[in-house]
N, C-alpha and C positions, 0 to 999 in steps of 0.2 A: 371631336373625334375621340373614341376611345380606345383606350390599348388592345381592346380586341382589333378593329379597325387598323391602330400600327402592323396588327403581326400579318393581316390580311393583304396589307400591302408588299410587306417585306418577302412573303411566300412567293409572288410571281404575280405577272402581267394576267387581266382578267379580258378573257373575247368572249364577241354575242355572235355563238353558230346557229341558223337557225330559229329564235328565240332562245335558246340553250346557252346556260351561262358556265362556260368550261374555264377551269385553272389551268394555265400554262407553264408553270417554274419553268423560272430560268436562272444560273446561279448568278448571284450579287456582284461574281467577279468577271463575268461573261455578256457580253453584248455592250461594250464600253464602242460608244460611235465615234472612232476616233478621227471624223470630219472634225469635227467638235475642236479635237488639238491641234491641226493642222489652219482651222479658222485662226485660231488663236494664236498660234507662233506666228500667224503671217499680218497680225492685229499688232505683236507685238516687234515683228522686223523692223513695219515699217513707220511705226512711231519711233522708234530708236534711229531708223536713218533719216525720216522726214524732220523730226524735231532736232536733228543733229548732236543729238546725245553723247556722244562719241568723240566729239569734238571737245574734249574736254580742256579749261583754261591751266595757261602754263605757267600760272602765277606761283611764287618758292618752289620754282622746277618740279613745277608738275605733280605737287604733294596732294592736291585733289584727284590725283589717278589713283587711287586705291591706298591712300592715306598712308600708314606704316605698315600694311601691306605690301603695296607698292613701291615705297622704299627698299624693305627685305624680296620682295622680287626681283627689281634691280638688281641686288646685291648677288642675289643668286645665278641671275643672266648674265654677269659680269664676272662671276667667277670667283666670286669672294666668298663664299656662302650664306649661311643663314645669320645675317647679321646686319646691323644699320638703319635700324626705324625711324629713322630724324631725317635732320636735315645735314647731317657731316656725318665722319666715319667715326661710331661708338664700339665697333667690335663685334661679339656674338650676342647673339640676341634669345630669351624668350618671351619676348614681351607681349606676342600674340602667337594664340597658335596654329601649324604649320599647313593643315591642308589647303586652303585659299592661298595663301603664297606660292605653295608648290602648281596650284595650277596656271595663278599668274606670271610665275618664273618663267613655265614652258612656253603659254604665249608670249610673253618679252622673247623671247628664244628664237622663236619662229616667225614672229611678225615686227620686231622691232621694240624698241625700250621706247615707253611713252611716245609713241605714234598713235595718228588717228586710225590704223588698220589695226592693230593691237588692241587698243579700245574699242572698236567696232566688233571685234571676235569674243573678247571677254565678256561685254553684255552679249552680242548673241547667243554665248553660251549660259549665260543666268538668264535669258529668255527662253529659250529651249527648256530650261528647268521650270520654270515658274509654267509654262505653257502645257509641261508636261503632269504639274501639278492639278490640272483637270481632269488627268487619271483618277489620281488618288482621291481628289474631292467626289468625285462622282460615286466609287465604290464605297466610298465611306458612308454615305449620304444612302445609297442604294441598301448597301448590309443593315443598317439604324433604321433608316426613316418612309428607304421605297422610292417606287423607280421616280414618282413623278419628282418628290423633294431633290431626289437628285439631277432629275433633268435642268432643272431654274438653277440648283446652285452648280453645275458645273457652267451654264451657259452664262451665268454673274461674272463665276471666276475667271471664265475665257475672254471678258468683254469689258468686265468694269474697269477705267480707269486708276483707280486704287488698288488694285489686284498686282498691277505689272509696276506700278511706278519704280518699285527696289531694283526688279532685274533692269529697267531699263537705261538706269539713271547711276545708282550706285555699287562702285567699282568697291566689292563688299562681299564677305561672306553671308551676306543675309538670306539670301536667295537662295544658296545652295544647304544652309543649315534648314532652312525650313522645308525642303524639296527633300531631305534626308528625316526628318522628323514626321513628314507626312505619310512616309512609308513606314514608320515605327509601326503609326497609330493604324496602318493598315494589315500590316502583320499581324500585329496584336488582335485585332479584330478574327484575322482569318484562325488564328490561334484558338481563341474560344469558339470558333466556327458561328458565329456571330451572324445570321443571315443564312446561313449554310444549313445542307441537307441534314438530315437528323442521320444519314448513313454516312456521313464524313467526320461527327462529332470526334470519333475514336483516335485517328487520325491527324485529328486538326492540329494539332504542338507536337509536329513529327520535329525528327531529328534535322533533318534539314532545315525545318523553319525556324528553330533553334540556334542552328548557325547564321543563319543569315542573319537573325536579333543579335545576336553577338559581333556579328561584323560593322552592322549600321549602327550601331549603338559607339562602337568604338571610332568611327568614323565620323558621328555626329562631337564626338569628345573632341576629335583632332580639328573640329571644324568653328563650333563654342562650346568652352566646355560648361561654359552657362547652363546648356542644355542639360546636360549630362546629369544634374540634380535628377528629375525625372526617370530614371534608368531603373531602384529599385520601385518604385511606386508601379508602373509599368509592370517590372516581372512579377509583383508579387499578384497585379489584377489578373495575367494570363495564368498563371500558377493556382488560384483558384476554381477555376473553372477551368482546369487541365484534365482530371480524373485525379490517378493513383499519384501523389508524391514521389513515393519508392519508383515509380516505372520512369518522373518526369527527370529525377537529380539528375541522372549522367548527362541527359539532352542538356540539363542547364550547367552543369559544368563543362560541357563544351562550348557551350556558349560563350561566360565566362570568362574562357581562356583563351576563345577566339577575339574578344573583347580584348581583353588586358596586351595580346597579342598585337594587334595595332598598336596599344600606346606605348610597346615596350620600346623601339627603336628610339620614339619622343623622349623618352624617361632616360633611357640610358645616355641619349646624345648629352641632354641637358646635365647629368649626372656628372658625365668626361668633361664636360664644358667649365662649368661653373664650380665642379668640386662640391657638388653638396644636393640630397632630395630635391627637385623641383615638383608639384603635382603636375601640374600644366603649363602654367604659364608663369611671368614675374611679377606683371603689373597691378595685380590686386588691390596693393597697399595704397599705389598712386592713385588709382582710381575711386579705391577708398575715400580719401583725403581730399579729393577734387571735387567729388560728391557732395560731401561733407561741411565744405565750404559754405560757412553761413551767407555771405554775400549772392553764391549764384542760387540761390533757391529752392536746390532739388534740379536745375533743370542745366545737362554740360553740354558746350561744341565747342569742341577742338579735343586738341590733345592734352592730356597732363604735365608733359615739359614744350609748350609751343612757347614762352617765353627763351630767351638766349640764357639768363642769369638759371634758370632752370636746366638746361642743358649742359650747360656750364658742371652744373651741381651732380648732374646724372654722370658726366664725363670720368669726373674728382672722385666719385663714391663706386659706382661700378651701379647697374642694373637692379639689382637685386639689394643690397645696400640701398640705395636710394630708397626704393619702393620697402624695404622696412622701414626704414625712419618717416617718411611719408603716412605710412601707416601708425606707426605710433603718437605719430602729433593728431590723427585724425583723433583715435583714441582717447588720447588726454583731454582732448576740443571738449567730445563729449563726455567722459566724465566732469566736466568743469560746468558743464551745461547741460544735462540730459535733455531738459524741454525742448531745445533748438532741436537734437538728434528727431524727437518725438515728433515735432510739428514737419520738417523735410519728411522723416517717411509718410505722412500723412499725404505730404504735398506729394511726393513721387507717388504712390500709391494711387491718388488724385490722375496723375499725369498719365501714367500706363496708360489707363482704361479710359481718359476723356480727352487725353490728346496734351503734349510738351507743347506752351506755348513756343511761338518764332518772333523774330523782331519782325517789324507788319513792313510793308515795302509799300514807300508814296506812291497812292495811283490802286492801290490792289489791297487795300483794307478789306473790302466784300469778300475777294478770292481767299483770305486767310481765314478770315467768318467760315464762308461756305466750307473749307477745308476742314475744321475744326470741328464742324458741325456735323458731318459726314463722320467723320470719328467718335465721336460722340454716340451717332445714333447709333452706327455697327457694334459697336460695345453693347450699347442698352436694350439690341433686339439678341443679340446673341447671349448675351446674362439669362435674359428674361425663357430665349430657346430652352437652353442649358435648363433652368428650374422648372419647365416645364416638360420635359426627358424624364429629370428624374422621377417628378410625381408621375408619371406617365411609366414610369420603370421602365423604359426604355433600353435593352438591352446596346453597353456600350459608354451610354451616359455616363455612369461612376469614371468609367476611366475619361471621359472629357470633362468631368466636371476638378477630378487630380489636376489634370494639365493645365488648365486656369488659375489653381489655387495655385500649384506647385511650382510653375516654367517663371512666375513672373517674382518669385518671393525673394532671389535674391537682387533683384534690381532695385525694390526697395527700400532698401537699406544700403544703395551704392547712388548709381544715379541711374536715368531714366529716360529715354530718346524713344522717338515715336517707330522706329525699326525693332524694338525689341520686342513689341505686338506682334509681329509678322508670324512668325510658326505657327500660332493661332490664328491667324485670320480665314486661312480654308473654313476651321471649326468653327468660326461668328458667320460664316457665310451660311454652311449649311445649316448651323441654329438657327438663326433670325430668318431663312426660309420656314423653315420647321414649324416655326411661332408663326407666321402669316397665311400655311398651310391651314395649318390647324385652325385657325381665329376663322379662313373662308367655310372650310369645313362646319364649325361651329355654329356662325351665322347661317349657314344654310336650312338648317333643320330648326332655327328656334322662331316661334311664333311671337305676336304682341304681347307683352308682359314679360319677356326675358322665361316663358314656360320653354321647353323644351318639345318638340312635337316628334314621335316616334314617325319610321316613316310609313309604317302601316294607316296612321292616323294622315299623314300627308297626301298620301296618294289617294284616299277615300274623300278627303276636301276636295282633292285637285277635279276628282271624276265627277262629285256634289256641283261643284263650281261651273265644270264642262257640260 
């Protein structure tokens, strides 16, 4: 298929009136069959109550319910504030940051602290999102690649198994950070009018869409601020293909400020709290150094202080003290040893993109293969998607081909868990259709000898042939 054929697609649905072969436009963001989402949140209900997901085990009270999240939701439910990521009471916390807590506080609030109806509502509410993420997959898919690419990858994302596992399973900001980022990249899109009529171009990085980048952006920070690397790469690809500079600054300094705006309450709490700048969060240092650990591989589960003698230590030093000194023993590690630092990122880098081994479970050797293997391939068709965009200059492509490079860079060089792929995985979905669109396309028109047959030359065999 060739890039004339992308734009042929992306312009609108094509009917046979007649013999009469009429163009239909219709916009990118218009005609979303949202049967499609209501399949899907009801795909993903009742795998979350059939498989009893919710039922989550009450082993160290219940710290599998949304880990040190959970903890600090608690904390909050209970009237203490934002504080207590452990297993005992350490105080004020910014050890993770706050929006996931503040929504799992409100359901502790409403439904009960670590109840099976509490957890039943919190995934349903990261299935709601992840379900709703078939919006965003669809128009993305639709503005880049055209309606059919879109039709397969939103009906993958609403049905594959791998798609929903996070919302359904993990009491986690995973699901709502990636449901927040998948509107960036739709914005974004709608911003250069990407798919969009050539008479909305002018338009398309209004003021208002401006703010709304500025809101979700700040919101994606309060949520991981992992993300948040991405934020200039982003504005600088819409800002390109904006028009006038002079006409776009004010739009982006309201942006900005609506941005910074969210994080200022985070900032200043932590400010009151601790006595001193925080950016976001404390735990950097720890997580540094746990990472770092030659022993685990590149590859963490659990927490940074899940030992007593460690909590002990976080107790004695304070949060943030801790998590420097932490950080600087990581440090010295590797200068004493740069090789080790060089070969982990090597391995996490590895891991991202082909999958953090697990310890394999007697009896289910195959299912950890099969798992593995599934990862593996969604990676290698969505890579291969991706470098086929770009030679294809697929409008959109640069900015997914940033997000790849950019979202996973500081992982690493930290450590590296198979949720951290997630944001990205809408984007392997729709690439790696992309890439098997394109490949049937391709095979369609080429004759024996890998020659290439025009279709004027096809249809004059086919009638020779008839």
């Amino acid at each position: 298929m060739s890039p004339g054929e992308d734009e042929s697609n992306r312009a609108g649905d094509v009917a046979v009136v007649k013999g009469q072969t009429q163009t239909e436009p219709q916009g990118p963001g218009k005609g979303f069959p949202w049967a499609i989402f209501w399949i899907a949140l009801a795909v993903r209900l009742v795998a979350l109550t059939m498989g009893h997901y919710y039922r989550i085990a009450p082993y160290e009270d219940h710290f599998a319910f949304g880990w040190e999240m959970g903890r600090i939701a608690r904390s909050l439910a209970m009237g203490q504030g934002y504080a207590n990521p452990f297993d005992h009471f350490s105080g004020p916390t910014a050890w993770v940051t706050p929006l996931y807590p503040l929504i799992l506080a409100a359901d502790f609030r409403l439904f009960g602290v670590y109840t099976a109806l509490s957890a039943w509502v919190i995934l349903a509410f990261d299935s709601l999102l992840n379900a709703l993420m078939v919006r965003t997959t669809w128009e993305i898919a639709s503005r880049c690649f055209g309606r059919k690419v879109a039709a397969w990858s939103e009906w993958i994302w609403a049905l594959y198994p791998a798609a929903m596992q996070f919302a359904v399973k993990w009491v986690w900001e995973i699901t709502l950070t990636a449901f927040l980022f998948q509107w960036i990249l739709v914005l974004a899109l709608r911003m250069r009018n990407v798919g969009g009529a050539p008479c909305e171009a002018e338009n398309a990085a209004s003021t208002r869409r401006w703010a709304v980048f500025g809101l979700l952006w700040g919101l994606i920070a309060l949520s991981s601020a992992s993300i948040a690397i991405f934020l200039p790469f982003c504005g600088v690809w819409i800002l390109k293909g904006a028009g006038s500079l002079r006409r776009q600054a004010p739009r982006v300094v309201l942006g900005a400020v609506l941005c910074v705006g969210c994080l200022v309450p985070w900032l200043v709490r932590n400010a009151l709290v601790f006595h001193r700048f925080i950016p976001m969060r404390t735990n950097f240092g720890a997580e540094f150094s746990m990472g770092n650990n030659p022993y685990l591989e590149g590859s963490v589960i659990g927490s940074p202080v899940a030992m007593a003698h460690e909590e002990a230590l976080l107790d004695e030093m304070g949060e943030v003290q801790y998590s420097k000194m932490r950080g600087r023993e990581a440090m010295e590690r590797i200068r004493r040893d740069p090789g080790t630092f060089v070969a982990l990122t090597v391995r996490r880098f590895y891991y991202f993109w082909a999958d953090v081994p697990h310890a394999a479970i007697r009896g289910k050797e195959w299912t950890e293969y099969a798992r593995g293997l599934n990862f593996q391939f969604a990676s290698f068709v969505g890579v291969l998607g991706m470098i086929l965009a770009l030679r294809r200059r697929v409008p959109g492509a640069v900015l997914f081909a940033m997000a790849f490079a950019v979202i996973p860079f500081v992982y690493y060089f930290v450590f590296v868990q198979a949720r951290f792929r997630h944001p990205l995985e809408p984007l392997i979905t729709i690439l790696g259709v992309y890439l098997f669109q394109s490949a049937e396309k391709s095979w369609r028109v080429r004759g024996f000898g890998g020659r290439v047959l025009s279709p004027q030359r096809t249809q004059s065999g086919q009638s020779s042939n008839g």
